[in-house]
Structures are given as structure tokens and as C-alpha cells.
C-alpha positions in Angstrom: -18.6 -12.1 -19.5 -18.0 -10.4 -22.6 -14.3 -9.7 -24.1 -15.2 -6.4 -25.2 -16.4 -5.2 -22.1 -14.4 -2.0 -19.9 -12.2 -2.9 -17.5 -11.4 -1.3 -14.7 -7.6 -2.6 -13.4 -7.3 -2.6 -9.5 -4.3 -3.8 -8.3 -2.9 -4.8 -4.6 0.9 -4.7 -5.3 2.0 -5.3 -1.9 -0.8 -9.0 -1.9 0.8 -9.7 -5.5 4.7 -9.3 -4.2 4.7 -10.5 -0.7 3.4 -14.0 -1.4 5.7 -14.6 -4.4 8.9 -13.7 -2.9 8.6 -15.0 0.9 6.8 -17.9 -0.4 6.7 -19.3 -4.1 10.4 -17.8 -4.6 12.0 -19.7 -1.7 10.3 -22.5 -2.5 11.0 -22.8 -6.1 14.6 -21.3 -6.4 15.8 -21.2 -2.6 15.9 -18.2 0.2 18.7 -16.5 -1.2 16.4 -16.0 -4.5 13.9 -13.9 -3.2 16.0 -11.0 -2.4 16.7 -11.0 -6.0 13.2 -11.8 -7.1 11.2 -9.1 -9.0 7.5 -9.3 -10.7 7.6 -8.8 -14.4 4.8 -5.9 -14.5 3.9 -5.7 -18.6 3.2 -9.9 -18.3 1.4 -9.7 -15.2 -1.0 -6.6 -16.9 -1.3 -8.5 -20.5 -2.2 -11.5 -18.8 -5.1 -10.0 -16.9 -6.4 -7.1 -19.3 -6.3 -9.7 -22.4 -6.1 -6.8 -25.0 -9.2 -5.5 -23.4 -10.8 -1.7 -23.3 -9.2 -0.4 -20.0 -11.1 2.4 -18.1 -9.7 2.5 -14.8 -5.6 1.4 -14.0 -5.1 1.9 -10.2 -2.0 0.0 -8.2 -0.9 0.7 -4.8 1.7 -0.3 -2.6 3.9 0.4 0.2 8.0 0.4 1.1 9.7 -1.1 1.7 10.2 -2.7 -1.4 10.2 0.1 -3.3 11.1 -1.5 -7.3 11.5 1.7 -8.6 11.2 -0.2 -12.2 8.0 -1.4 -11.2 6.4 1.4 -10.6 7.9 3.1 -13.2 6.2 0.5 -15.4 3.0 1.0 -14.4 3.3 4.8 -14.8 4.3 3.9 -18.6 1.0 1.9 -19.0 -0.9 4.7 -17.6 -1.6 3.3 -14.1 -2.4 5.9 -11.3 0.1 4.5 -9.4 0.2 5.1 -4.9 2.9 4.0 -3.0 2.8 4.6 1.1 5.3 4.6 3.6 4.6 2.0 6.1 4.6 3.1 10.0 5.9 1.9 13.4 3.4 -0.4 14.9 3.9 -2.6 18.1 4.4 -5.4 15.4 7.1 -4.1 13.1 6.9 -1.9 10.4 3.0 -1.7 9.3 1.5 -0.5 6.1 -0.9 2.1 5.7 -4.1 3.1 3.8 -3.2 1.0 0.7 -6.1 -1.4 1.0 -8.5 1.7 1.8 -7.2 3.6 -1.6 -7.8 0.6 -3.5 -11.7 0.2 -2.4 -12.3 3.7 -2.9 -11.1 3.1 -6.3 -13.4 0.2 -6.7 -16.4 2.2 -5.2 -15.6 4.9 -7.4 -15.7 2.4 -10.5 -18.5 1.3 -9.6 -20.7 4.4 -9.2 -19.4 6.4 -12.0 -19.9 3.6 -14.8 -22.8 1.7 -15.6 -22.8 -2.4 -16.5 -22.1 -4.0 -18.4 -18.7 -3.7 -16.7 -15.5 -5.7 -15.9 -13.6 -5.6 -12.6 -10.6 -6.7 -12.8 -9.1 -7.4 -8.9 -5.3 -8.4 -8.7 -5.3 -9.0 -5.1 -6.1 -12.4 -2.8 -6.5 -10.7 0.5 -10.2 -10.3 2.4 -9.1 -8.9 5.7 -11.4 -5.9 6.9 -9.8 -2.7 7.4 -9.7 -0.2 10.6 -12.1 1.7 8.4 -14.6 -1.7 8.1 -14.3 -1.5 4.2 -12.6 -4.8 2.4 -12.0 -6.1 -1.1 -15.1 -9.1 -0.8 -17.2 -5.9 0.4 -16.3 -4.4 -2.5 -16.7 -7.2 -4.7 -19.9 -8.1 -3.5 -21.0 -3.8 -4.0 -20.2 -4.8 -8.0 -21.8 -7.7 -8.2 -25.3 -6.1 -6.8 -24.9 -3.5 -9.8 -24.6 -6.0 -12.3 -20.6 -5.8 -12.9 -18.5 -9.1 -13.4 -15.5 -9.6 -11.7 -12.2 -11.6 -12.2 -10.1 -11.8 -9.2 -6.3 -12.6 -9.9 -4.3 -13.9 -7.0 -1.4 -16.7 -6.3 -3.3 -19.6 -5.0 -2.4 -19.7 -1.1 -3.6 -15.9 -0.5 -7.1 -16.4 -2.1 -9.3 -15.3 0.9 -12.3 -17.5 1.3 -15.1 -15.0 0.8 -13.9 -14.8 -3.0 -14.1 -18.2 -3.4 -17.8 -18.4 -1.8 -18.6 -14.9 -4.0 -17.6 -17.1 -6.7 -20.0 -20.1 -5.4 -22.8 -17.4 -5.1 -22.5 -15.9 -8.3 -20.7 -18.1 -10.8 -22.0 -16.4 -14.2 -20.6 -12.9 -12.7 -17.2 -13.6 -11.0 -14.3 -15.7 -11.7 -11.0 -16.6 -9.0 -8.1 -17.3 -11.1 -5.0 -18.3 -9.4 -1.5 -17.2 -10.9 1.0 -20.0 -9.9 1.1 -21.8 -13.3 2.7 -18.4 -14.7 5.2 -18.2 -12.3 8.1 -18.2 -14.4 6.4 -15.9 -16.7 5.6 -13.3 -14.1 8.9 -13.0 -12.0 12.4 -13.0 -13.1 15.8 -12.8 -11.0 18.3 -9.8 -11.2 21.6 -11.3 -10.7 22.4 -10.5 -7.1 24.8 -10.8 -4.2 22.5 -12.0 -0.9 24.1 -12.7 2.9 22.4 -15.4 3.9 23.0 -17.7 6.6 26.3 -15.8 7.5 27.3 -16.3 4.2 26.9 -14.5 0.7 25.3 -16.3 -2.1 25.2 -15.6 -5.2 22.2 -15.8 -7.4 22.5 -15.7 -11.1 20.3 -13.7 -13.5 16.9 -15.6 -14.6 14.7 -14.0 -17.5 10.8 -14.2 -17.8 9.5 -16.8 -20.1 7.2 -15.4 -22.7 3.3 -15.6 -22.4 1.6 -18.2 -24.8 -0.3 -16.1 -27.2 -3.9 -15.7 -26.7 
């Protein structure tokens, strides 16, 4: 895998978020954290671009939670940004079409740019859409044109067909898990939360700085 080669950013927001606050938050700093939890984007995007040529910045995701700064963020970087309302379902509120955008985005890479070519896939989940489209699928379209991929995910939400992807083609894609940046990728806002039937208070926690490269 060469350093210099394009990029091409796709980015599961709602995979990234969900995992770190309903799971590595409470864990780590207690329930009443993760209501106050919120992903530091500009870490989280230096840490898997690595000063790189970018050619393609796509990031979707649905509300609620909406992190308006977030989003905002990504805009400033130059990400085509998506964000989808999610819909009744008989399960709760569902979301909709994110995971579908996100392959097309990848297919679209992937046919408009000849290798050699970087993928660069922020998202850990493998589940097959409604549609029958899913991120290994994907994955595994790159990989057959000769692209390399680096999949970026917190460690409990890596599906399986990454990891045996990986096994397969180990000179063309690599699974990196995110955990050991956690405190460089989330911070706290300070934050009021009722929890338990009472209110907790959560105090303000800053992102540590990435080690240089």
C-alpha cells in the first residue's frame, strides 16, 4: 500500500457513533457520560487520511443524533455530507437508506478511478441491506479491481467478513480497530443528564492530541 496513493473517504457515521457512546462511553466514564459524549471529527479524519491525496469524502448518517457540529465539520473538510430521518418500524425508530448511499459511493469510486487506489472504509458493520448490497460486498468489488482497503472500526462492531477479506487478501486490505484512540476521538460537553430518576452532572472532558505521525 503506498502513502501517496488517492483516497477515497467513506464513512458510516451512525456504525462510528452508536458503538462509542452506548458502549465504550458507559463503560469507560459511566451511563450518564454518553449523553454528553461527542466524536471529535478533524482527529477521527487525520487519523485515517494520514495527510494523504483525498479524492472522494462521503459521510452519512441519520437522527436522531443529529451533532449539528459534526456535520458542520465534515462540510468544512469538504465531505458530501447525507443525513436521513429515520422511520417508524415495528421495532422503534429505524434508519433509512444510509448504508445503500454509502455503497453507491463506493461503487461509484470504484468504477470511475483506476488502481492503484485507496479505500478508506470507516464503518464495522457487514449486515446485507433490503436492497442485497453490503459493505464486505463492496469491499470485496475493490479488491477484484486491484484497490486496497483499510477499514476503520471500534473493535466489537468489526463484522466477520472484514476480518476473513483481510485473511484472503492480506497485501490489499487492512482492519484497524479504533479503541486505543479513544480519548483522542471523543470528548465530553459538560452536561446535565436525568438518569436513574436523578440528574447527574457530567463535567467537560477535552480530546487528547494525536501523536504525530
Amino acid at each position: 500500500m503506498a502513502i501517496n496513493d488517492p483516497i477515497h473517504v467513506v464513512w458510516d457515521n451512525s456504525n462510528i457513533w452508536l458503538w462509542a457512546s452506548c458502549n465504550l462511553c458507559e463503560s469507560k466514564e459511566g451511563k450518564a457520560a454518553r449523553y454528553a459524549l461527542r466524536l471529535h471529527f478533524s482527529n477521527l479524519h487525520d487519523l485515517v487520511t494520514k495527510g494523504r491525496p483525498i479524492v472522494t469524502r462521503k459521510l452519512a448518517g441519520s437522527v436522531p443524533p443529529e451533532c449539528d457540529n459534526l456535520w458542520e465539520n465534515a462540510k468544512k473538510l469538504g465531505y458530501d455530507t447525507s443525513l436521513l430521518a429515520r422511520v417508524p418500524s415495528t421495532d422503534g425508530m429505524q434508519e433509512q437508506a444510509v448504508d445503500e448511499l454509502l455503497h453507491l459511493s463506493i461503487a461509484n469510486a470504484v468504477l470511475d478511478n483506476e488502481p492503484p487506489q485507496t479505500l478508506v472504509l470507516l464503518t464495522g458493520d457487514g449486515k446485507i441491506t433490503p436492497t442485497g448490497t453490503s459493505f464486505p460486498m463492496q469491499v470485496m468489488r475493490a479488491v477484484k479491481k486491484g484497490w486496497d482497503i483499510e477499514v476503520y472500526a471500534w473493535d466489537k462492531t468489526v463484522n466477520k467478513d472484514f476480518l476473513d477479506i483481510q485473511a484472503q487478501y492480506p497485501k490489499q486490505v487492512n482492519v484497524f480497530t479504533l479503541d486505543g484512540h479513544y480519548s483522542q476521538l471523543t470528548f465530553l460537553v459538560e452536561k446535565d443528564s436525568f438518569l436513574n430518576g436523578s440528574t447527574v452532572h457530567v463535567q467537560k472532558r477535552n480530546s487528547q492530541k494525536l501523536p504525530a505521525r
